[in-house]
C-alpha positions as CSV (number, residue, x, y, z in Angstrom):
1,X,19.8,-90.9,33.3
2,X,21.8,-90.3,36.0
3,X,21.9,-87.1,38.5
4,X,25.6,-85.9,39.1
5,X,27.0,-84.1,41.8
6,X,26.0,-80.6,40.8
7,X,23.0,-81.4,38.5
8,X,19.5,-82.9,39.4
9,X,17.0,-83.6,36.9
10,X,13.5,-83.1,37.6
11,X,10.6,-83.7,34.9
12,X,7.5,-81.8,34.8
13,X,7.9,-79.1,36.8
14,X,6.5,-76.0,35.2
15,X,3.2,-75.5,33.8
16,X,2.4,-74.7,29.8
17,X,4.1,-71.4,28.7
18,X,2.1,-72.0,25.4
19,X,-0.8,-70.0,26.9
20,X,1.2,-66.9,28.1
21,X,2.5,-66.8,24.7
22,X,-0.9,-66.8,23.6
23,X,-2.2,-64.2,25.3
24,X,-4.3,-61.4,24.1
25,X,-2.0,-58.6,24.7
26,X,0.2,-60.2,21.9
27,X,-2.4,-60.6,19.3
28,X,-1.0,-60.5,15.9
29,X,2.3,-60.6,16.6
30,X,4.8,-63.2,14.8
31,X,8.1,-62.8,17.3
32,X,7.0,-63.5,21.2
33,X,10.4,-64.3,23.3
34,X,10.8,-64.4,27.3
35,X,13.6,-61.8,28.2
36,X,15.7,-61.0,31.7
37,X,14.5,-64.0,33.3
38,X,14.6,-64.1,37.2
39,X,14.8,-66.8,39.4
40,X,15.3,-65.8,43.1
41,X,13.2,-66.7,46.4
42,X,10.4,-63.8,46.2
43,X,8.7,-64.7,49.0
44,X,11.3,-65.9,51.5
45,X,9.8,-69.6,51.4
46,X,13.1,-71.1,51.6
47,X,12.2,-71.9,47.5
48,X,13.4,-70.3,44.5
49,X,10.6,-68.6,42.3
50,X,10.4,-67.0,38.5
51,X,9.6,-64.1,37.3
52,X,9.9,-64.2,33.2
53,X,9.6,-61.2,31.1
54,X,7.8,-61.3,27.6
55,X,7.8,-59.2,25.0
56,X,7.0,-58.6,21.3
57,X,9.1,-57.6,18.5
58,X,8.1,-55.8,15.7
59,X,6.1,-56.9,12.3
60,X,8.2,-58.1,8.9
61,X,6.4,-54.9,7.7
62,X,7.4,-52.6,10.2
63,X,11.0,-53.6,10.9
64,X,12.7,-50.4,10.4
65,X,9.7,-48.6,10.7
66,X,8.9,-44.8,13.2
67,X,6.9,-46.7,15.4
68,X,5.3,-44.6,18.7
69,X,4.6,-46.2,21.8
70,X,5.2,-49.3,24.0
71,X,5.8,-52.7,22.9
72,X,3.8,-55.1,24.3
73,X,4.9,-57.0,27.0
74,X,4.0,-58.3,30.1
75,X,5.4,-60.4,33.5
76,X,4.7,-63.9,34.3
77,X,5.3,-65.1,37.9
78,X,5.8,-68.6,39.0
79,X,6.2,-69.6,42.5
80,X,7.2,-72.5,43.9
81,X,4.5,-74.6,45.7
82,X,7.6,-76.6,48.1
83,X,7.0,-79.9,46.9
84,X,8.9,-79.6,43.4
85,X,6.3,-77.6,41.3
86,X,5.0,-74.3,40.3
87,X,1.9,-72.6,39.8
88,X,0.8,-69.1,38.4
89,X,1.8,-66.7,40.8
90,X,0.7,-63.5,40.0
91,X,-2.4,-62.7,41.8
92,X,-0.2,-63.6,44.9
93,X,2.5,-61.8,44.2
94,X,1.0,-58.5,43.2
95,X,-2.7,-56.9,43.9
96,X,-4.4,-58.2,41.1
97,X,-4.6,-60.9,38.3
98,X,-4.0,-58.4,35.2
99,X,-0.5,-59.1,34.6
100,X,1.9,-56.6,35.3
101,X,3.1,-54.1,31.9
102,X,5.8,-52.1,31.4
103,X,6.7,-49.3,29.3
104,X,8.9,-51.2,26.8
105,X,11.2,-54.5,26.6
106,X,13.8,-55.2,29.1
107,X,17.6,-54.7,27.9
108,X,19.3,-56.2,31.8
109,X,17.6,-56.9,35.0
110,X,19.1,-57.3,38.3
111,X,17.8,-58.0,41.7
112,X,19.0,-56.5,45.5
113,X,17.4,-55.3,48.7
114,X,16.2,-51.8,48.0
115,X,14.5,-51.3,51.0
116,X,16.4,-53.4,53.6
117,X,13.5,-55.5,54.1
118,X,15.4,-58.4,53.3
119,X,13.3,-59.3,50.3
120,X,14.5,-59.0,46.6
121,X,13.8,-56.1,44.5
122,X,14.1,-56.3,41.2
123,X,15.8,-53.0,38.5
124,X,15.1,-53.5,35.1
125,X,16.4,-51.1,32.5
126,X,13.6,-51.0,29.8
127,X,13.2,-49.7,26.2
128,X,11.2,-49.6,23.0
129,X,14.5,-51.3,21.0
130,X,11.6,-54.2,19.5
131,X,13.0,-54.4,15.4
132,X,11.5,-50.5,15.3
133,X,13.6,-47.4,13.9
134,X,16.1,-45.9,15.9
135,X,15.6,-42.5,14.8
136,X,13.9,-40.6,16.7
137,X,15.6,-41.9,19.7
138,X,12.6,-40.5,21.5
139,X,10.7,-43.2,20.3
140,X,12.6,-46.0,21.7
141,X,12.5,-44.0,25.1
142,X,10.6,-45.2,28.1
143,X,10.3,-45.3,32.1
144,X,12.5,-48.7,33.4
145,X,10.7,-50.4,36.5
146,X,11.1,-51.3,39.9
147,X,9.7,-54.5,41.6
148,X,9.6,-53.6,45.5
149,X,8.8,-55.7,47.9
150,X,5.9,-54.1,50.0
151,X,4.8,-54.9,54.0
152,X,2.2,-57.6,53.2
153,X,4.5,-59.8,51.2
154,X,3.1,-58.6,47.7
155,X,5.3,-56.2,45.3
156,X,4.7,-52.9,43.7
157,X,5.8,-52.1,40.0
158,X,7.2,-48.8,40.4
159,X,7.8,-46.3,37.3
160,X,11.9,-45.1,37.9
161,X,14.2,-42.6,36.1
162,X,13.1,-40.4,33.1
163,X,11.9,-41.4,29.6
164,X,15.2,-43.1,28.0
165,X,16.5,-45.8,25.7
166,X,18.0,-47.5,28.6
167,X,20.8,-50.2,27.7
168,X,22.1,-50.5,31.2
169,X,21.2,-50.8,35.1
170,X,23.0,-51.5,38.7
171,X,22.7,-51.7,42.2
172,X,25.2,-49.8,43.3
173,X,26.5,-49.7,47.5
174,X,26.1,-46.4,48.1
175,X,26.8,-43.9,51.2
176,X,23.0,-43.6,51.6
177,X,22.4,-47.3,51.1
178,X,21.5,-49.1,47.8
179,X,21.7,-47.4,44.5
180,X,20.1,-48.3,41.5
181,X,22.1,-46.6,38.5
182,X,20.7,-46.3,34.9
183,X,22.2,-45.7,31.6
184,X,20.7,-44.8,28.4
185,X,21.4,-43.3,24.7
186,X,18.4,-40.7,24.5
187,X,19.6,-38.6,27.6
188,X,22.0,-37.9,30.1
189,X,21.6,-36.4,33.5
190,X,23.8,-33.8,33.0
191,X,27.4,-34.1,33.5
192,X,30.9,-34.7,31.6
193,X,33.2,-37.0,33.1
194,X,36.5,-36.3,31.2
195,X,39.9,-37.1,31.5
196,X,42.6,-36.6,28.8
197,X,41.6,-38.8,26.2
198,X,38.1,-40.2,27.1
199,X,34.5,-38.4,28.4
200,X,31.5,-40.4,30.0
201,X,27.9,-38.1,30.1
202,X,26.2,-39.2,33.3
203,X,23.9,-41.5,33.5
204,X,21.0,-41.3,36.7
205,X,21.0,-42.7,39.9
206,X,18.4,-43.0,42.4
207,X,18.6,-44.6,46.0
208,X,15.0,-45.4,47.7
209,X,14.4,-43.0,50.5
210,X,12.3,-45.4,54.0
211,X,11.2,-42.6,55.6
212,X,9.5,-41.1,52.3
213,X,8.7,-44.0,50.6
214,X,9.9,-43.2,47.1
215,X,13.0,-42.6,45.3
216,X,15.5,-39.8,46.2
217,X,16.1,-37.0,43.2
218,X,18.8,-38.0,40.8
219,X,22.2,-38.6,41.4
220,X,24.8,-38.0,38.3
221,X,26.8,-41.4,38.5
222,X,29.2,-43.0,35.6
223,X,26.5,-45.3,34.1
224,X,27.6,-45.6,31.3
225,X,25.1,-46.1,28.5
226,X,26.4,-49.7,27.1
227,X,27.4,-51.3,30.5
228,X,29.4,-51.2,33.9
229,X,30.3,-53.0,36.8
230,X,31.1,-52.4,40.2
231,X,34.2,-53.7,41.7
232,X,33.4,-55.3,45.1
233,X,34.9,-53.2,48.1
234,X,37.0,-56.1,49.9
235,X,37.6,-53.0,53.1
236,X,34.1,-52.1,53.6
237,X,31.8,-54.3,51.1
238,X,28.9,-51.7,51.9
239,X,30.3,-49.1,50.3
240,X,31.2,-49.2,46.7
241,X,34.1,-47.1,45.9
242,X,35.3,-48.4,42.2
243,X,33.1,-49.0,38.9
244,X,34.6,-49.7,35.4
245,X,32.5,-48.2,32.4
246,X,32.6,-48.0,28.5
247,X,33.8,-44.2,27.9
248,X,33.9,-42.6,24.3
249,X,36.9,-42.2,22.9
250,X,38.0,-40.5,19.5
251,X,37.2,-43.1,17.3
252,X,37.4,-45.9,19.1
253,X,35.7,-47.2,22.6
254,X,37.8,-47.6,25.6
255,X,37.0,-48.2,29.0
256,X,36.9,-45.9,32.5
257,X,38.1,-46.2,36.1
258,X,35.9,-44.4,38.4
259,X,36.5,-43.5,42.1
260,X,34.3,-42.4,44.6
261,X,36.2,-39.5,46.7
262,X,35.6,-38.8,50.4
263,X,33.1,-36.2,49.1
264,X,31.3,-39.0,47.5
265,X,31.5,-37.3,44.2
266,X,33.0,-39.8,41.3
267,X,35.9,-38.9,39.1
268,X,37.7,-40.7,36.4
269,X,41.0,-41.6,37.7
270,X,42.4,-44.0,35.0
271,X,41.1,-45.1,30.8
272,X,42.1,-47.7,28.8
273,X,41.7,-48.2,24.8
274,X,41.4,-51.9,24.0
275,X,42.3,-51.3,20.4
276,X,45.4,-48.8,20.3
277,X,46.1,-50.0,16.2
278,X,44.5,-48.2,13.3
279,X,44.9,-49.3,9.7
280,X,44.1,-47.2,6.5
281,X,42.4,-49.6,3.8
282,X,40.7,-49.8,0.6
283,X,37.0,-49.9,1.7
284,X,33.7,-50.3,0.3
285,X,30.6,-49.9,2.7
286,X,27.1,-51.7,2.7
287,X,26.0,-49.1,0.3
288,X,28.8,-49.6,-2.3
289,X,30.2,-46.2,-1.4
290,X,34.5,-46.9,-2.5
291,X,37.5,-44.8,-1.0
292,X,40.4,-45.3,1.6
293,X,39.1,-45.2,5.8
294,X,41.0,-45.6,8.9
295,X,39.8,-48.6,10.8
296,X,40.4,-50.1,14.2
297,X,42.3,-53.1,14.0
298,X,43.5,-56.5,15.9
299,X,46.5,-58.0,14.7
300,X,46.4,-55.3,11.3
301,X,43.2,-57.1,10.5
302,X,39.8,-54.1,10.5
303,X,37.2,-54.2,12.5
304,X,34.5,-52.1,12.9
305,X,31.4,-51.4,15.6
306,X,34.1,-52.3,18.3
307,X,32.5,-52.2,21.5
308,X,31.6,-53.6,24.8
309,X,27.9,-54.9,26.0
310,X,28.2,-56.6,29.0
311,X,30.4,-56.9,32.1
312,X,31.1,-58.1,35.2
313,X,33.2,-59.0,38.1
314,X,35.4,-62.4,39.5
315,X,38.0,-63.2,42.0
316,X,40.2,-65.9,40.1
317,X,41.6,-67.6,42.4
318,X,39.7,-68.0,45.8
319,X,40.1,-64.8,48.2
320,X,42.4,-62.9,45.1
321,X,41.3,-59.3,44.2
322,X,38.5,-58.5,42.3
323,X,38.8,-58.2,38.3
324,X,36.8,-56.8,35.8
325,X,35.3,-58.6,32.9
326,X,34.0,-56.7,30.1
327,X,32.6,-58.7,26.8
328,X,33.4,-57.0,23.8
329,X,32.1,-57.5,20.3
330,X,32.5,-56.0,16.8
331,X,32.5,-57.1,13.2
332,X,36.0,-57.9,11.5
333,X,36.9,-58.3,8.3
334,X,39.3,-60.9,8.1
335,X,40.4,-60.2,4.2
336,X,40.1,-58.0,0.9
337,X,38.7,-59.1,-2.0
338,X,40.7,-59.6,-5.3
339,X,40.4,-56.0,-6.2
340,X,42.0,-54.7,-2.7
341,X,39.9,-53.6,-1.3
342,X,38.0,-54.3,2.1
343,X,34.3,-54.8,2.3
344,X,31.7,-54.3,4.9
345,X,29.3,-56.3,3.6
346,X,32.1,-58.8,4.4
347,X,32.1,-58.1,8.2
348,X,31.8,-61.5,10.2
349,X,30.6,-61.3,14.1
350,X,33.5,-61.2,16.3
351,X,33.4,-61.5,20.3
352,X,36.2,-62.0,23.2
353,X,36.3,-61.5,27.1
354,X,38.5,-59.0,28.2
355,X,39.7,-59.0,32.1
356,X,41.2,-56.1,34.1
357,X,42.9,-55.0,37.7
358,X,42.1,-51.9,39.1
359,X,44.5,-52.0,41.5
360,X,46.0,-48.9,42.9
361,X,43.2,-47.3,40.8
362,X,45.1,-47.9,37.8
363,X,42.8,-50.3,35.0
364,X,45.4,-52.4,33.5
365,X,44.1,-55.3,31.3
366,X,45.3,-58.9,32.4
367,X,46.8,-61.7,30.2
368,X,44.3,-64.5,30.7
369,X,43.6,-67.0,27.9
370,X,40.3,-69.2,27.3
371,X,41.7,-72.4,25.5
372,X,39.0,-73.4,22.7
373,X,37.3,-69.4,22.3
374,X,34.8,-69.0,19.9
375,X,35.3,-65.5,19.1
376,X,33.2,-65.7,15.9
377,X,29.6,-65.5,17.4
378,X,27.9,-62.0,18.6
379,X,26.9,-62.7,22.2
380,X,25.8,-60.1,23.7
381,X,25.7,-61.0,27.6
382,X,27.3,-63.4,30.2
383,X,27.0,-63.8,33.9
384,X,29.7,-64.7,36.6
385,X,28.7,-67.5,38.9
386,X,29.6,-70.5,40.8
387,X,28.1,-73.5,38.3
388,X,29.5,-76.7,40.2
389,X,29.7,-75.2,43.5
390,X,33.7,-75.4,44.2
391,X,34.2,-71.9,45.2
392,X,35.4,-70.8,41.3
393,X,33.4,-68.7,39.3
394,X,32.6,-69.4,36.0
395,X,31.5,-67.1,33.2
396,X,28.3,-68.0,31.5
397,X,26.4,-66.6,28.6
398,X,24.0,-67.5,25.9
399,X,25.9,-70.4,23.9
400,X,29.4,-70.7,25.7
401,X,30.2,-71.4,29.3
402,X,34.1,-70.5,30.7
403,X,34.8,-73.6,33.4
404,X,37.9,-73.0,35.5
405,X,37.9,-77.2,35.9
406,X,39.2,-79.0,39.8
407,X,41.9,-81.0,39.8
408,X,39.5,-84.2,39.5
409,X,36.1,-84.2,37.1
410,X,33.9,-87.4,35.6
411,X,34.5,-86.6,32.1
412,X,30.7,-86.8,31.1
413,X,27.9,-85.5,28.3
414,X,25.9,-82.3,29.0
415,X,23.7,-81.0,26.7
416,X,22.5,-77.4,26.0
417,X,18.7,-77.1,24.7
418,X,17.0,-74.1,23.0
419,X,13.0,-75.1,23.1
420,X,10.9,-73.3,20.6
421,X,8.3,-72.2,22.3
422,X,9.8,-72.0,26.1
423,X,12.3,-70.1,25.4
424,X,14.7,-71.7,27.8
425,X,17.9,-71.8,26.3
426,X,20.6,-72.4,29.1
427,X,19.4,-76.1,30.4
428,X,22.3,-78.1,30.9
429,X,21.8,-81.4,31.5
430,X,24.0,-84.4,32.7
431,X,23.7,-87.7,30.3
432,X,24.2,-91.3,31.3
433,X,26.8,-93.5,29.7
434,X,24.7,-94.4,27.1
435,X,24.4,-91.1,25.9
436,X,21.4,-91.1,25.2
437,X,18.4,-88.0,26.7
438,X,14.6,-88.6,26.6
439,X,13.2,-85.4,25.2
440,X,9.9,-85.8,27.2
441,X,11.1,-86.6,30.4
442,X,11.1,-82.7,30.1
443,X,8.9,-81.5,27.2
444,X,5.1,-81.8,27.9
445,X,2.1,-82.4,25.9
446,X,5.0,-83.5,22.6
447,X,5.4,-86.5,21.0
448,X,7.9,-88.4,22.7
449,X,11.9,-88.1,21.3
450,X,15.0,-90.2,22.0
451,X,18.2,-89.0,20.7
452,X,21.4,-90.8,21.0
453,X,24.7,-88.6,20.5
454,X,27.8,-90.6,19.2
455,X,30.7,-89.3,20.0
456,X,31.8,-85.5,21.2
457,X,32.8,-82.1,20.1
458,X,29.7,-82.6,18.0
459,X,26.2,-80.4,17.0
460,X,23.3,-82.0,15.5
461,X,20.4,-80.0,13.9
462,X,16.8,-81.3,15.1
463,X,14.0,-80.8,12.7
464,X,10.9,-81.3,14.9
465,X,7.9,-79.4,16.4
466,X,9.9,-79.0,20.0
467,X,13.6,-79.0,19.7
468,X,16.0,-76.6,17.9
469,X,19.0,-76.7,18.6
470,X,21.4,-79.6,20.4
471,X,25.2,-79.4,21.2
472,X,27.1,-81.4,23.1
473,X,30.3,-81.0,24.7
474,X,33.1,-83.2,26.5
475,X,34.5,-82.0,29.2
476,X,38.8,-82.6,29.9
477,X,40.7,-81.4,32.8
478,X,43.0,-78.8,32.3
479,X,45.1,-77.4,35.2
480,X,44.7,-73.5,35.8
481,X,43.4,-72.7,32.5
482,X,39.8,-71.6,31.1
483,X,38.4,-74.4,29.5
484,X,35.3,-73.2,27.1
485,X,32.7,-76.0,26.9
């Protein structure tokens, strides 16, 4: 197998994450999975570390069910050892070998200086939402958590923000230093931000406060509850002065320009509505109930649970402004049945990106196209980052990566793996010309597999005790376009 210019296989690297899986904490439960996965140079080594989060779902018999208190979970830290391998770190990276708990699941975790130490600290927003009830909300409701690199090296897991059913979380540039910011369904921090046709409730921010050595009192701040982003400040990059959030609208969600004024108070200066098209239909619900609603709609086809859950930001051309990516997802119904009449029950996932400028404070949504979009899968998140190191961005999430291609690319294989009980599922991997990828070069202590893929543009099912899922992609050139692969 050969190593390209961007991608370097190396076998054998992490230890067994069978016996994390396995441990006691997670007795009895039948859905484990590693959530919000870090990988980021913890100790300043000069080699990138992990920090993976796992958690438990609910029970068959108590999906659904009023369940009270946390779901178990726990942290488990690998650090490099600088010659290529990685061993259990977390007796080194925290005050003792209990593994480190928090209150709930993760829902987004991001990592920034908190402290201007020049260490990472990690913000994770953290609730109950494990395959429980959502009513009460109270129940899904918990404490998110801090990571903070402390003066010996070690970290501290720090309790942050008030019980809520957190969906969100940011570090934010703020006029006192770094922010973290915090959204949630269960409770606002008190606030409206309005404008004419959309509102925002105020989500809590917090920045962390040297001299005391804890975090300041809260700070009302547009986090919105499903997502935002901050828009890089190009003029002073310390100070963030514009974030885009989902805002409630009548009926429909839209999205929110916020500004920071020179009394560092935030205002809504500029909304958009994504969908501006209604339709009145024939409709019958999951429950059977018949009559006539008024849907949103794209292109006069209905769609329902329109919304956004993930953002971000990108320049798209090298040193251009700063735009706004927002992922949104809902469930369309693409046609009526024989009677008429539209059904719920025949709702199929629907997802697209969605870009905007915010220039002159004004969000106006861009005309970009992705040639080959799959806008028929529910993905929920994405990241923006450089994947072949030429200075573009590309947008990555959980089955779909958005390549803005250079002039000249190797046309070659990669191939994406989901592993069953590892849990990683965005390993890309270079193939040779033979097409052809030795499973165990890569998964230990199995029987060894050798696939050969013929042809492209093709996914193969595996039935076997280590691999579930293979696709393969070929990749073309395409001159200033998005090319989905």
């Amino acid at each position: 197998m050969k190593t390209s210019d961007v991608f370097e296989k190396t076998n054998n690297v992490l230890p067994s994450l069978v016996p994390y899986y396995q441990w006691d904490g997670f007795a009895g439960r039948e859905s484990i999975s590693s959530i919000n996965n870090i990988f980021a140079d913890l100790n300043l080594d000069g080699f990138a570390d992990f920090i993976f989060h796992f958690t438990a779902g609910q029970n068959q018999e108590n999906q659904g069910a009023v369940i009270v208190g946390p779901s178990p979970n726990r942290l488990v830290v690998l650090l490099s050892d600088g010659i290529g391998g990685y061993f259990d770190g977390n007796g080194t990276l925290f005050s003792s070998e209990e593994p480190v708990v928090f209150e709930g699941g993760s829902r987004k975790v991001v990592i920034g200086d908190l402290n201007n130490d020049n260490f990472p600290d990690v913000l994770y927003a953290v609730n109950r939402e494990d395959g429980r009830s959502g009513q009460p909300s109270s129940t899904n409701a918990s404490f998110s958590a801090v990571l903070m690199s402390q003066p010996n090296g070690q970290y501290q897991y720090i309790k942050v923000g008030v019980e809520n059913w957190y969906h969100s979380a940011g570090i934010i540039n703020g006029s006192s230093g770094p922010e973290i910011w915090l959204g949630g369904y269960h409770t606002s921090s008190g606030i409206i931000y309005r404008d004419a046709a959309t509102n925002l409730a105020s989500g809590f921010g917090y920045f962390f406060d040297t001299v005391e050595n804890g975090f300041s009192s809260v700070i009302q701040v547009p986090a919105a509850k499903n997502t935002f982003t901050p828009i890089p400040n190009k003029n002073n990059p310390s100070l963030t002065q514009q974030v885009v959030a989902t805002v409630d609208a009548s009926g429909t969600s839209a999205l929110g320009l916020f500004f920071k004024d020179e009394s560092s108070d935030w205002n809504i200066v500029s909304s958009y509505l994504p969908i501006q098209t209604r339709v009145t239909v024939p409709f019958v619900s999951h429950s059977g109930n018949e009559g006539t609603s008024t849907l949103s709609s794209i292109d006069g086809i209905p769609i329902t649970g329109y919304g956004h859950s993930a953002s971000g930001t990108m320049e798209l051309f090298p040193n251009s402004s700063p735009v706004a990516i927002f992922k949104a997802n809902g469930v369309i119904i693409r046609s009526p049945r024989e009677d008429g009449a539209y059904y719920e029950n025949d709702g199929q996932a629907f997802s697209t990106f969605e870009f905007y400028s915010t220039a002159d404070n004004v969000l106006t949504p861009l005309s970009i196209s992705i040639l080959g979009e799959d806008q028929q899968k529910n993905i929920n998140f994405f990241e923006c980052i450089d994947l072949t190191n030429d200075n573009l961005l590309d947008i990555k999430n959980n089955e779909i990566t958005v390549k803005r291609p250079p002039q000249h690319i190797n046309l070659e294989y990669k191939i994406h793996i989901t592993h069953k009980y590892n849990n990683f599922s965005h390993i890309f991997i270079p193939i040779g010309e033979n097409n052809t990828l030795n499973l165990n070069s890569f998964i230990k202590d199995k029987e060894p597999y050798k696939i050969t893929v013929y042809g492209f543009d093709a996914e193969t099912k595996i039935k076997s005790n280590t691999l579930d899922y293979l696709s393969l992609w070929r990749i073309s050139p395409i001159s200033n376009k998005y090319l989905m692969r």
